[in-house]
N, C-alpha and C positions, 0 to 999 in steps of 0.2 A: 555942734552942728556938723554935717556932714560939708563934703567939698565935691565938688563936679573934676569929671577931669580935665574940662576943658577952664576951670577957673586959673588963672594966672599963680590963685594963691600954692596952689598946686606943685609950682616949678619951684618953690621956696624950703617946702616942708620935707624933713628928714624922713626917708625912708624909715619905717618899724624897724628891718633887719637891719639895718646900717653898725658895722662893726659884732654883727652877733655870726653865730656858727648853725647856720642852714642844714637841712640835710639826714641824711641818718648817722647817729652818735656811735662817736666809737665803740667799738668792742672792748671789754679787759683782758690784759694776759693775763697769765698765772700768777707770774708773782703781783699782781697786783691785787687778783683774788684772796691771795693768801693775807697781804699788806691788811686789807681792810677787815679781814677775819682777823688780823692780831689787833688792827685797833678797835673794833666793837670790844673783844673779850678784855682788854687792856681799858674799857670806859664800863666794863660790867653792864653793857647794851645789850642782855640775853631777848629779847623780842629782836631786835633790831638783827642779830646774828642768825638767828632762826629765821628772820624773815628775806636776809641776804641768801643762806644757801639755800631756800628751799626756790626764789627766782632762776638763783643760777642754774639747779637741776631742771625746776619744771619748764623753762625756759618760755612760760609764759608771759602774757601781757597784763602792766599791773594790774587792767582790772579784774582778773582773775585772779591773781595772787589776793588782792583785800578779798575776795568775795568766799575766800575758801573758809571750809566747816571744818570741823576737831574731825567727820566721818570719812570726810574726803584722804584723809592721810593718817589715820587711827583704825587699827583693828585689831583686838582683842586686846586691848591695853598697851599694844606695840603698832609704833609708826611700818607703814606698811611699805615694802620693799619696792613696788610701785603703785604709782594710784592712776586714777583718769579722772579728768574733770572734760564738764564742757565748755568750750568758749561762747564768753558772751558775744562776741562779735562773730563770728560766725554760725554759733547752733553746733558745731559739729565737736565731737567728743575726741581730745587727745591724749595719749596714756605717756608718763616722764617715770623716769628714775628718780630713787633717792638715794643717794650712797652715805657711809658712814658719818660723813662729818655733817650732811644734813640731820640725820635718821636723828644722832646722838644732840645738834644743837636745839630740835623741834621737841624732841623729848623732854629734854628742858626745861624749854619752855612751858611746853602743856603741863607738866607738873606743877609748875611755880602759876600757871596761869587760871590753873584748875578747869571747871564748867564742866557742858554735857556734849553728847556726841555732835549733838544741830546748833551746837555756839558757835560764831566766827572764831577761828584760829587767832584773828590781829582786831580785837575789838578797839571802837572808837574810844576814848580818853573822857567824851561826857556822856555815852549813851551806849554800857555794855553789849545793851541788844545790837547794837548798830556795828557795823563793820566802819576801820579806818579807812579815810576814804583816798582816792587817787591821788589828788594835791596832796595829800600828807604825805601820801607816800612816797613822790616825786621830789618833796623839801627833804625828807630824809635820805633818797638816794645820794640827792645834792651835796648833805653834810656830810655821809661815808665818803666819797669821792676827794670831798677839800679835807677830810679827815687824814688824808694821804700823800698831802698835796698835789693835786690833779685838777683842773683847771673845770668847774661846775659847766660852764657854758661847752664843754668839749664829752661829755657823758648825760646819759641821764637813763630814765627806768628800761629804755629799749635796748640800752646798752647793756643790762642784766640778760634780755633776753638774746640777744647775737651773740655774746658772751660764748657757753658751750657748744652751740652750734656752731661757729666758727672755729672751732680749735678742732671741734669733727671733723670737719671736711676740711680743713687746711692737712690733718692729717691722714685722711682716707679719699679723700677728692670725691667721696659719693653724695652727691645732690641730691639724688631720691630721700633716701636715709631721714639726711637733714630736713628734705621737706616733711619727711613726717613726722619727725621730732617736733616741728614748728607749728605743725597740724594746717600746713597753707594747699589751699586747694587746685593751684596751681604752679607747675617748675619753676612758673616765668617769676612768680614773684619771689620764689625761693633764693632767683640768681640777683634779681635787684636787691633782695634785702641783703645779701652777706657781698653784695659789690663784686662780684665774679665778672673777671674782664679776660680779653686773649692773652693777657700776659698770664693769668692764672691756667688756664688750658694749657698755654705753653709750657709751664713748669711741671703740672702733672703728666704731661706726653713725653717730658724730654726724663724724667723721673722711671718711665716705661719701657723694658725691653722686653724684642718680641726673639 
């Protein structure tokens, strides 16, 4: 049963968040990218690998990443150099890179994974037709991460997604760019999702001479 907030019992009961990590999840560096690419391939987790670099490129939201098709990133029997998908949470269509070490782990995959062009890339585990679904995919981030020892409560599937956008504009300072890699329809959210503060302006200004 629910509690009013003015019930006494109220003043008793532990916060939900109490001791957890609010907030938007870290990003990963590089070597920490690389770290979890040597331990999927070191666990022979070829989905799980294919399904890690193709986030980090398309720096999508999981539920994009389960919803993708073999067409979406397959043509002519070769993963394609870039694709577009649209977002389900918005409607609108954003185009990602795939670079080599996607290209070669997704290829992989689909060989060992077989099907047709309109198959899900990451089928469910009891219903082929069916895409794996977000929870799963979020328990799996989970494992890669502690895979590494990196603390689960301090990462999770958004953190795939800030991932390359952040190491863009930490290295080019262009906020446009990145918002359109992110496919967000506005700057503002662009600068709250990657935590852009004055000390970050400061550093690409003082970086700048005229």
């Amino acid at each position: 049963m629910g509690y009013s907030e003015f019930d006494p019992a109220t003043k008793e009961r532990r916060p939900w968040n109490a001791g957890r990590m609010v907030g938007a999840k870290r990003a990963l560096k590089p070597q920490q990218v690389w770290a979890i690419r040597f331990w999927l391939d070191s666990h022979r987790r070829m989905r799980d690998r294919a399904m890690f670099d193709l986030a980090i490129d398309s720096k999508l939201r999981g539920c994009d990443i389960v919803r993708m098709r073999i067409s979406d990133l397959v043509s002519g029997g070769r993963i394609r150099l870039r694709a577009t998908v649209t977002q389900k949470k918005t409607g609108r269509p954003v185009q990602f890179e795939l670079l080599e070490a996607a290209r070669a782990s997704l290829q992989a995959w689909l060989e060992r994974r077989g099907g047709t062009l309109e198959d899900y890339v990451f089928p469910s585990r009891t219903n082929h037709e069916e895409h794996i679904g977000t929870r799963q995919y979020a328990r799996l981030v989970d494992e890669w991460v502690e895979g590494i020892g990196l603390r689960r409560e301090d990462y999770g599937t958004h953190s795939l997604r800030r991932t390359k956008a952040s190491i863009i504009y930490k290295a080019t300072g262009n906020l446009r760019a990145v918002q359109l890699l992110l496919g967000h329809t506005k700057i503002e959210s662009t600068v709250r999702y990657l935590g852009v503060d004055v000390e970050d302006a400061l550093t690409l200004a003082e970086r700048t001479e005229i």
